[in-house]
C-alpha positions as CSV (number, residue, x, y, z in Angstrom):
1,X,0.0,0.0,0.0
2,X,1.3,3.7,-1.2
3,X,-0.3,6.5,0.6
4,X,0.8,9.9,0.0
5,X,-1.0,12.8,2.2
6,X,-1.2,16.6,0.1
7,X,1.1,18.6,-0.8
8,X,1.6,21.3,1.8
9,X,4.6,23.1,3.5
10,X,5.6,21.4,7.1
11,X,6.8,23.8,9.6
12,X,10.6,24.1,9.6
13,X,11.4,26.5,11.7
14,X,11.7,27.0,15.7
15,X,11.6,23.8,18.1
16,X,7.9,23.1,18.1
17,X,7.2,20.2,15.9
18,X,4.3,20.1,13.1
19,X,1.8,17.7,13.8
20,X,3.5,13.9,13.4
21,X,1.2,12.6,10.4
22,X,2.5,15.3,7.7
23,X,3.4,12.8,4.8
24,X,4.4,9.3,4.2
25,X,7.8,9.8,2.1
26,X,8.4,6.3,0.8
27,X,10.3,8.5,-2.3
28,X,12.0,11.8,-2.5
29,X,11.1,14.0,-4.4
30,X,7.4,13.3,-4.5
31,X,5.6,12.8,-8.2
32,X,3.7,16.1,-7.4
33,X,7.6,17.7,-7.4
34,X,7.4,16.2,-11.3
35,X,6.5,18.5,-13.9
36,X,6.8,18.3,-18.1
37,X,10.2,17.9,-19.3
38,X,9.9,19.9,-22.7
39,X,13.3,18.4,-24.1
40,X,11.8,14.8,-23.3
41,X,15.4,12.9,-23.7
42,X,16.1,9.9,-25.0
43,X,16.1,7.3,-22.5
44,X,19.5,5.6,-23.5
45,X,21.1,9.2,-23.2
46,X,20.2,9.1,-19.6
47,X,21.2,6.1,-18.6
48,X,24.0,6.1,-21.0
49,X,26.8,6.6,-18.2
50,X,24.6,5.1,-15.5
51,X,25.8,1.2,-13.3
52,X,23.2,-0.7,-14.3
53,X,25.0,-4.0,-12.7
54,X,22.1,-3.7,-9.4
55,X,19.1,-2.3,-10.6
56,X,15.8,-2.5,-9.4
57,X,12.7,-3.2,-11.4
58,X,9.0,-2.6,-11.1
59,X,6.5,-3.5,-13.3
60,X,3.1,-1.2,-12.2
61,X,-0.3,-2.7,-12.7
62,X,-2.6,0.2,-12.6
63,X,-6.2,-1.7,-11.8
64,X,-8.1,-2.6,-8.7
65,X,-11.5,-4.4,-8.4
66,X,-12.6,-1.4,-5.8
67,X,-11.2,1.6,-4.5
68,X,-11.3,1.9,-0.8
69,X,-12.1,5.4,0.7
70,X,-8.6,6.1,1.8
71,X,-6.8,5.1,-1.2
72,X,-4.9,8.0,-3.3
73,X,-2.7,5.5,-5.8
74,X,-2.9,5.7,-9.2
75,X,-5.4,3.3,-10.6
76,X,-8.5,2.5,-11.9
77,X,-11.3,0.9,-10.6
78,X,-12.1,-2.3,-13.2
79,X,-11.3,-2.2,-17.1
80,X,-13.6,-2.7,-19.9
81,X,-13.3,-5.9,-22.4
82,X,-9.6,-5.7,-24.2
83,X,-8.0,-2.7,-21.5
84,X,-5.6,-5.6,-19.5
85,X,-4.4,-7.1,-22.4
86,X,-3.8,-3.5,-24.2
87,X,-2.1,-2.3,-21.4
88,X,-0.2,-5.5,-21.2
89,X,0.7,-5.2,-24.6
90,X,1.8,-1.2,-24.0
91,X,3.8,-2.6,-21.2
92,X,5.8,-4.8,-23.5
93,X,6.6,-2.3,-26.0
94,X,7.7,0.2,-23.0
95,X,10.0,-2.8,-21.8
96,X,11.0,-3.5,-25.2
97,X,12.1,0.3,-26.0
98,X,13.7,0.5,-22.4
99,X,15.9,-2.7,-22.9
100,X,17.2,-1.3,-25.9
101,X,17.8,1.8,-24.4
102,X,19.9,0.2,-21.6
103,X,22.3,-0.9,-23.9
104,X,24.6,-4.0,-24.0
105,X,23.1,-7.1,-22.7
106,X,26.3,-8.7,-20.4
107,X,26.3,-5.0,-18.7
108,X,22.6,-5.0,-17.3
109,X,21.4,-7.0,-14.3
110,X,18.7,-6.8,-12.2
111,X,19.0,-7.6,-8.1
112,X,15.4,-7.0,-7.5
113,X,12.0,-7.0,-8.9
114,X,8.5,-5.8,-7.9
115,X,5.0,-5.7,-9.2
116,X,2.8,-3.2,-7.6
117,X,-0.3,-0.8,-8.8
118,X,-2.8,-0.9,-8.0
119,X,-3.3,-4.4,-7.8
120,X,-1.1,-6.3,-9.9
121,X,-3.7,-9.6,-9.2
122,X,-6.2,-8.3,-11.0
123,X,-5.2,-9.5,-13.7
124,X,-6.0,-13.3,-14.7
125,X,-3.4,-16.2,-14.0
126,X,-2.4,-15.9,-17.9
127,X,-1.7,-12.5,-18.1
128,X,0.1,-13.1,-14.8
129,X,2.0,-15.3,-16.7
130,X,2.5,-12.9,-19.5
131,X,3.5,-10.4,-17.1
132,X,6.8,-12.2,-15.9
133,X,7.2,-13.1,-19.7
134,X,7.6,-9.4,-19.6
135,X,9.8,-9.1,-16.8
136,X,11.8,-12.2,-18.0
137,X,12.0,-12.0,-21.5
138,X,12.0,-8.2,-22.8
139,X,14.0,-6.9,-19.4
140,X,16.5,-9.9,-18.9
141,X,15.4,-10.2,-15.3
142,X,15.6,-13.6,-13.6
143,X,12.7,-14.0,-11.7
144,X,13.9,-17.3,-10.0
145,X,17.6,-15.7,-8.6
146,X,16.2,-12.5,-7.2
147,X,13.9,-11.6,-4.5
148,X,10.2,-10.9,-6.2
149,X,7.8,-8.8,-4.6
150,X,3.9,-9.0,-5.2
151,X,1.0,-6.7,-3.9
152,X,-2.5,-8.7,-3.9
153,X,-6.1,-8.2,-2.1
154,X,-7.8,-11.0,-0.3
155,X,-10.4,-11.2,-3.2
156,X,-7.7,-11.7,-6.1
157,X,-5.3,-14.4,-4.4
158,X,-7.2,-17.1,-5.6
159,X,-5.4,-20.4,-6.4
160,X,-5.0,-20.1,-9.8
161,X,-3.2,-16.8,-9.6
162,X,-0.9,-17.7,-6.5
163,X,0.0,-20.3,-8.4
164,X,1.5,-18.6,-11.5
165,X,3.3,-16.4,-9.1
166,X,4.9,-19.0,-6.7
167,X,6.1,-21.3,-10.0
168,X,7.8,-18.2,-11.2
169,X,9.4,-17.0,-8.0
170,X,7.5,-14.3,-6.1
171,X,9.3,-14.6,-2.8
172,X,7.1,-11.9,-1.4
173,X,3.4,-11.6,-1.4
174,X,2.2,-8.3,0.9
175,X,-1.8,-8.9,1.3
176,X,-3.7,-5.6,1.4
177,X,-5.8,-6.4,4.9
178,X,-6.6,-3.3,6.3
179,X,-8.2,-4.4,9.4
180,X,-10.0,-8.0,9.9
181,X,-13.5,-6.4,11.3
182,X,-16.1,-6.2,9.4
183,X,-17.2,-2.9,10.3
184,X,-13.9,-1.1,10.6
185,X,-13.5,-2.4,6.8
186,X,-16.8,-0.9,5.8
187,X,-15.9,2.7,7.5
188,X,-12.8,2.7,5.7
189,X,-15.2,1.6,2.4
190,X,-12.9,-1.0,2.4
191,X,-15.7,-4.0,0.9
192,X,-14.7,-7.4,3.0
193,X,-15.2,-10.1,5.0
194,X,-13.3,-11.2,7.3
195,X,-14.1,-14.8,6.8
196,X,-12.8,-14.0,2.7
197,X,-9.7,-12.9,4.3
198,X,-9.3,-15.4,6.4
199,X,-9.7,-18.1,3.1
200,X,-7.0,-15.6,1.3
201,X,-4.7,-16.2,3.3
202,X,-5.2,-19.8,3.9
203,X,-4.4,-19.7,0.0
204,X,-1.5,-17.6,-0.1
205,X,-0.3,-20.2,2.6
206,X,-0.9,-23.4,1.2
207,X,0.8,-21.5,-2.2
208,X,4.3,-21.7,-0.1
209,X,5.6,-18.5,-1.0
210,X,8.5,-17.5,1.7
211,X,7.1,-14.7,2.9
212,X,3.7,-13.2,3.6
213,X,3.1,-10.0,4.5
214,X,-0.1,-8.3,5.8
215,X,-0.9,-4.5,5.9
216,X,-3.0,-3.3,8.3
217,X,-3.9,0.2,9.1
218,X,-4.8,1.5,12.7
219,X,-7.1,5.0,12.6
220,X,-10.2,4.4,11.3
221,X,-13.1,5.4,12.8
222,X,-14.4,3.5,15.3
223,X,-11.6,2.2,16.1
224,X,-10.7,1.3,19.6
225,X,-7.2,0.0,21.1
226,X,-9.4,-3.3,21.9
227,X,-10.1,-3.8,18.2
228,X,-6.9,-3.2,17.0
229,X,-5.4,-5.4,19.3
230,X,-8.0,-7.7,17.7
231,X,-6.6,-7.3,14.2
232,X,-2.8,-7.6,15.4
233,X,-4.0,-11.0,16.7
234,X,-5.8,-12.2,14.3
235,X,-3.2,-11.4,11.7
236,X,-0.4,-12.9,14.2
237,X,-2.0,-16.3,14.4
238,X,-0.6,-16.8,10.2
239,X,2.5,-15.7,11.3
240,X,3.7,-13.7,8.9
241,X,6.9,-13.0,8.1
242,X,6.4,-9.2,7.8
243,X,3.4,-6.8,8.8
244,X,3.0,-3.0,7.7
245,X,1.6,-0.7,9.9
246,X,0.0,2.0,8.1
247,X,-1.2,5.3,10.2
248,X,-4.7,6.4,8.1
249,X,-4.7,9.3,6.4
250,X,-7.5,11.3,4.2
251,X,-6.4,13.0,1.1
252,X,-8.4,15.1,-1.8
253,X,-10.1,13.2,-4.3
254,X,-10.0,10.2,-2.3
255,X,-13.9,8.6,-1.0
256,X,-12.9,9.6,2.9
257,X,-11.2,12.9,1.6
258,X,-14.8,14.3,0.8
259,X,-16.4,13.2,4.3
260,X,-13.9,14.9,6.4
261,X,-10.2,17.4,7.1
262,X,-7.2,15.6,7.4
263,X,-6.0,17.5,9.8
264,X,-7.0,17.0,13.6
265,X,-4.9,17.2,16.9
266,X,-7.2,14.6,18.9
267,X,-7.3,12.4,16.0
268,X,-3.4,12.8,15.5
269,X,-3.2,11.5,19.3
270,X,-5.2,8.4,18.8
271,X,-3.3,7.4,16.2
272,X,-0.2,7.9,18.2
273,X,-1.9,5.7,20.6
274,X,-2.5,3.0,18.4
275,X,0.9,3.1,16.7
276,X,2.4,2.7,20.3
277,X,0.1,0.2,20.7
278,X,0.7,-2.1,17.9
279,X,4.5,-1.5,17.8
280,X,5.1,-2.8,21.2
281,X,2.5,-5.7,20.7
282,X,4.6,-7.0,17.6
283,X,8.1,-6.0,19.5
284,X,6.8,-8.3,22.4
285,X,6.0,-11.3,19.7
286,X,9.3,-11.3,18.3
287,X,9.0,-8.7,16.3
288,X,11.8,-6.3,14.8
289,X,11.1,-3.0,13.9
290,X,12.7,-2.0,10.8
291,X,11.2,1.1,10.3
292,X,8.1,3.0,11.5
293,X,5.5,1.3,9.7
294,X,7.4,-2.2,9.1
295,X,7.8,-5.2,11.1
296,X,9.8,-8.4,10.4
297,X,9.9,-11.6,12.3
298,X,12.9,-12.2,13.7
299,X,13.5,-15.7,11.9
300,X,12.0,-14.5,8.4
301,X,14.4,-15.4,5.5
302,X,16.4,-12.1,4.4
303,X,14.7,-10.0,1.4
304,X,17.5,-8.0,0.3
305,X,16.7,-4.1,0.9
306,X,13.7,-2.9,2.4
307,X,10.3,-1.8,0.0
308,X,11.3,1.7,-0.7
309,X,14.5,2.1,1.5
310,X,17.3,2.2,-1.7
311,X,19.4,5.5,-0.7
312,X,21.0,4.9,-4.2
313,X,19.7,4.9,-7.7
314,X,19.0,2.7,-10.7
315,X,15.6,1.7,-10.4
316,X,13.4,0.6,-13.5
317,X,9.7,1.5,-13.9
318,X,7.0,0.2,-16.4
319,X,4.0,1.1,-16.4
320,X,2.4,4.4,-16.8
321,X,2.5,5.2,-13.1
322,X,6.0,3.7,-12.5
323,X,8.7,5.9,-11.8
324,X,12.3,5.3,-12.4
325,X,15.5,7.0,-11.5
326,X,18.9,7.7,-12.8
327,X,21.1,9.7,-10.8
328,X,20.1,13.1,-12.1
329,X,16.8,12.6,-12.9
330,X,13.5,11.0,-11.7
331,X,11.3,10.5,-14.8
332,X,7.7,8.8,-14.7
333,X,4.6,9.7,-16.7
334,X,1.9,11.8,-15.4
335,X,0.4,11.6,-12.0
336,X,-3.5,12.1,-10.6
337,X,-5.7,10.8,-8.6
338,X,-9.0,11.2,-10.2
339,X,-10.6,8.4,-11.4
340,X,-11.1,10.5,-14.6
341,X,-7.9,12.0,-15.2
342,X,-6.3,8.3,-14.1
343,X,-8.5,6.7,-17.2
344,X,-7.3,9.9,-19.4
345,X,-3.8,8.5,-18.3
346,X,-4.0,5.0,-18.8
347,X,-6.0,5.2,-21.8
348,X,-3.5,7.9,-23.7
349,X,-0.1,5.0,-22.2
350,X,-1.6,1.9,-24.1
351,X,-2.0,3.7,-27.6
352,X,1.5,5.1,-27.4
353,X,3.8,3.7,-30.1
354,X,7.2,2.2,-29.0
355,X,9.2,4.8,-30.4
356,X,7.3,7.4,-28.2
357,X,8.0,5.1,-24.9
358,X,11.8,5.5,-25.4
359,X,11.7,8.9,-23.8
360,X,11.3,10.3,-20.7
361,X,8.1,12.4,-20.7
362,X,7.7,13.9,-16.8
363,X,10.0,14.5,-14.0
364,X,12.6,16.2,-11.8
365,X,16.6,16.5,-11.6
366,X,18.1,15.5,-8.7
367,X,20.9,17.7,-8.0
368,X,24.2,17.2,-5.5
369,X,21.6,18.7,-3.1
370,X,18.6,16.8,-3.7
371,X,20.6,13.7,-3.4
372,X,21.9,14.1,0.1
373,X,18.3,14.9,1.3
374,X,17.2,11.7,-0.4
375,X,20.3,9.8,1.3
376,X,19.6,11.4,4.5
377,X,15.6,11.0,4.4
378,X,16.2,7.3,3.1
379,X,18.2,6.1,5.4
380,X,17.5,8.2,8.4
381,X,14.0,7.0,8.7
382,X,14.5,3.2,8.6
383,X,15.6,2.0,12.5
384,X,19.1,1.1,11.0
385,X,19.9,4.7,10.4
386,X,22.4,6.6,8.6
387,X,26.3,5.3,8.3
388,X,27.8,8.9,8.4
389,X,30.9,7.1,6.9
390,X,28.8,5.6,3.6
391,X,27.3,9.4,3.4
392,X,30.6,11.3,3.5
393,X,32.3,9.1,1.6
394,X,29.3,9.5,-1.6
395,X,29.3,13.4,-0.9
396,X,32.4,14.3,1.0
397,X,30.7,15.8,3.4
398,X,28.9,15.3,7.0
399,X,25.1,15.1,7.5
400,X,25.9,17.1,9.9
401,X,27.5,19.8,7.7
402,X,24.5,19.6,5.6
403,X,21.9,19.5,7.8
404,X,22.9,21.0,11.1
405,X,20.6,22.4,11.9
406,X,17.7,20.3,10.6
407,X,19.5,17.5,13.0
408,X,19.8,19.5,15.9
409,X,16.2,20.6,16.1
410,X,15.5,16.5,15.7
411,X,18.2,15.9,18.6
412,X,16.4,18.8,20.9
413,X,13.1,17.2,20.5
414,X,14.1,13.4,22.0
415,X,14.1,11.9,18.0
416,X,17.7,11.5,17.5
417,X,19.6,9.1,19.5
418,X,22.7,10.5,18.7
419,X,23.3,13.3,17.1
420,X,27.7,14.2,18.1
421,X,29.4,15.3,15.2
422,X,31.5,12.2,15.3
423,X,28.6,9.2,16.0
424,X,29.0,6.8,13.4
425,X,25.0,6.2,12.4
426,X,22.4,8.9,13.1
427,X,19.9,6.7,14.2
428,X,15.8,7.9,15.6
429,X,14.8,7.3,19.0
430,X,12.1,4.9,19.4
431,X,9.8,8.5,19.4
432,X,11.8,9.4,16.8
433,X,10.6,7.0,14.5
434,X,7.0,7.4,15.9
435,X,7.6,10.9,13.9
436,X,8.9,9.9,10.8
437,X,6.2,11.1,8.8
438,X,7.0,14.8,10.4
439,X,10.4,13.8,9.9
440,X,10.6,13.4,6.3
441,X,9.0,16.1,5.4
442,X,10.8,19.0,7.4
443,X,14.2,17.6,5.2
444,X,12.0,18.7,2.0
445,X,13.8,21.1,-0.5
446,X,12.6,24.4,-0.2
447,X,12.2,23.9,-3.8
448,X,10.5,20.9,-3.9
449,X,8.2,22.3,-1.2
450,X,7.1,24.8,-3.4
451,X,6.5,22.7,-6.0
452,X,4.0,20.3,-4.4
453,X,2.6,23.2,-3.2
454,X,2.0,24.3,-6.7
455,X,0.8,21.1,-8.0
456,X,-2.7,21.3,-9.0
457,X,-4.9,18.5,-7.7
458,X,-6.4,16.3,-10.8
């Protein structure tokens, strides 16, 4: 799950924090930083002088069989007779153009793979099938020798599907939960049963894929500590090898955005509460906490690097609401979140020709600046924390000598555990990573901030 609050300035100056749910940075800059790049390059002159010897890959699937009130992500609810297969077909003449584009074939690997959306189980067992074709066969990637993440909801892991998956080496399946009652699921217009969830996951299961991860989301209304407790538990008893967190938001244009404000000090409290709740629930299971929202049993079999935590570049997108990134530039296609504009989107992406694909069309350069906040955000707000040896030896410098006194307001407020100009990690207090959505967000360019800012909602 991708949530993404709106665009806004967060308050960066004195010792008072802003309010601690401000905006979940899984990437820096944000898509709303994006804007039209007139020259539109070439992709193989951007990534021309690029390593492409590690890069990641994500194939996005933009199609869901609901949208639930909260959700902001780019996709479509359903697709008329043909639209999978078109975009599927779209998606292989984007991977086609972008393989070419990369250049010589003993030069490229890929160390980690993805599909996302949306839902990327939407889609039937054979175009599943298709899908890794994609993956496999246009992009090089080995499925089988590198850790493959999957996103599905409890009513699209069915058998048939898991299958496909598992025989071509998803090591990862996350399960969009939510919460497992009934009636928190219908005020998040979230459309389940918990007794369907239940028989999803029994599937994903019995489909022997390493590890299962379930997102829940504490928040809601009507929520009580009892009921989330509830939820923990009942997601506990399969196990899993990871569980997400995910503090609720409500954003414009979403189903919960036009009910109520996002913004409210009593509700920011409860959710604190239940955060606090949950985290030392799953710590006192056996639970480590790798960042504020994720949670990995401590005997779960290694993944390689954490959804969303590279501090580095080379990542590969397909997919009309993919991004990818070179090391100056972040390049994707346009963004909304209206169902309209999303079908303008995704209708425009599967008529493009292949020659058309082979450029970038939207994004943002990431300067020597940009790229240490990215670093710095990155790492800072996974429990790990920052080696301050890794970040001065990729920008000669200190984080410290960057962001003095970013890191000292951090360190006056309890959220840095130590913040000497000599510590070898910058690491968050456990309140510290309570606040990592305030966190993130104060470490914003004050030219990126401006940009969301002037992003007009669509």
């Amino acid at each position: 799950m991708t949530t993404v609050t709106s665009p806004h300035h967060p308050r960066t100056g004195g010792t008072r924090p802003a309010g601690p749910y401000q905006n979940y940075v899984y990437a820096y800059p944000h898509k709303t930083a994006y804007r039209r790049l007139t020259d539109r390059p070439l992709l193989r002159d951007l990534w021309a002088a690029e390593p492409k010897d590690a890069l990641s890959l994500y194939l996005h699937i933009p199609f869901c069989e609901v949208r639930c009130g909260f959700c902001n992500l780019f996709t479509r609810i359903g697709a008329p007779d043909g639209l999978t297969g078109a975009y599927l077909d779209a998606l292989e003449r984007q991977a086609t153009a972008v393989r070419e584009a990369l250049g010589e074939q003993d030069g490229v690997r890929f160390a980690t793979a993805a599909f996302g959306g949306g839902t990327p189980t939407f889609l039937t067992a054979a175009e599943l099938e298709r899908l890794c074709g994609i993956a496999e066969h246009r992009m090089g990637a080995d499925l089988r020798g590198v850790p493959l993440s999957v996103e599905a909801s409890p009513a699209t892991a069915t058998a048939d599907r898991l299958e496909v998956l598992s025989a071509r080496g998803t090591t990862r399946l996350s399960l969009g939960v939510q919460s497992f009652d009934d009636a928190e699921a219908r005020a998040a217009v979230r459309p389940q049963r918990r007794a369907d969830v239940e028989a999803a996951l029994g599937r994903v299961r019995d489909a022997r894929i390493p590890v299962l991860n379930i997102d829940l989301i504490y928040g809601i209304d009507g929520q009580t500590g009892r009921t989330w407790l509830r939820s923990l538990d009942a997601a506990l008893a399969w196990q899993p090898e990871e569980l997400y967190l995910y503090p609720l938001y409500i954003r414009p244009l979403t189903g919960l955005g036009r009910r109520a404000p996002d913004t409210d000090p009593a509700w920011d409290e409860q959710r604190l509460r239940l955060y606090r709740l949950g985290r030392d629930h799953l710590l006192a299971h056996g639970y480590t906490q790798q960042s504020m929202r994720m949670f990995r049993r401590a005997d779960a079999p290694p993944q390689g690097a954490d959804d969303y935590a590279c501090q580095t570049d080379g990542m590969i997108g397909l997919g009309c609401g993919a991004r990818s990134y070179t090391t100056g530039l972040h390049y994707s296609f346009d963004y909304a979140v209206g169902m309209h504009e999303i079908r303008g989107i995704i209708d425009d992406y599967v008529r493009r020709p292949a020659a058309d694909l082979a450029r970038a069309e939207y994004g943002r350069a990431i300067g020597t600046d940009e790229a240490r906040r990215r670093h710095l955000i990155q790492s800072l707000l996974q429990a790990d924390g920052l080696d301050t040896a890794d970040y001065r030896a990729r920008f000669d410098s200190t984080p410290q000598d960057d962001f003095g006194a970013e890191l000292s307001r951090f360190a006056d407020r309890g959220w840095l555990a130590d913040g000497s100009p000599r510590a070898p990690l910058l690491r968050l207090t456990p309140e510290g990573l309570a606040h990592s959505d305030a966190i993130g967000p104060e470490l914003f360019s004050p030219a990126v901030r401006t940009a969301m800012a002037a992003y007009e909602r669509k």
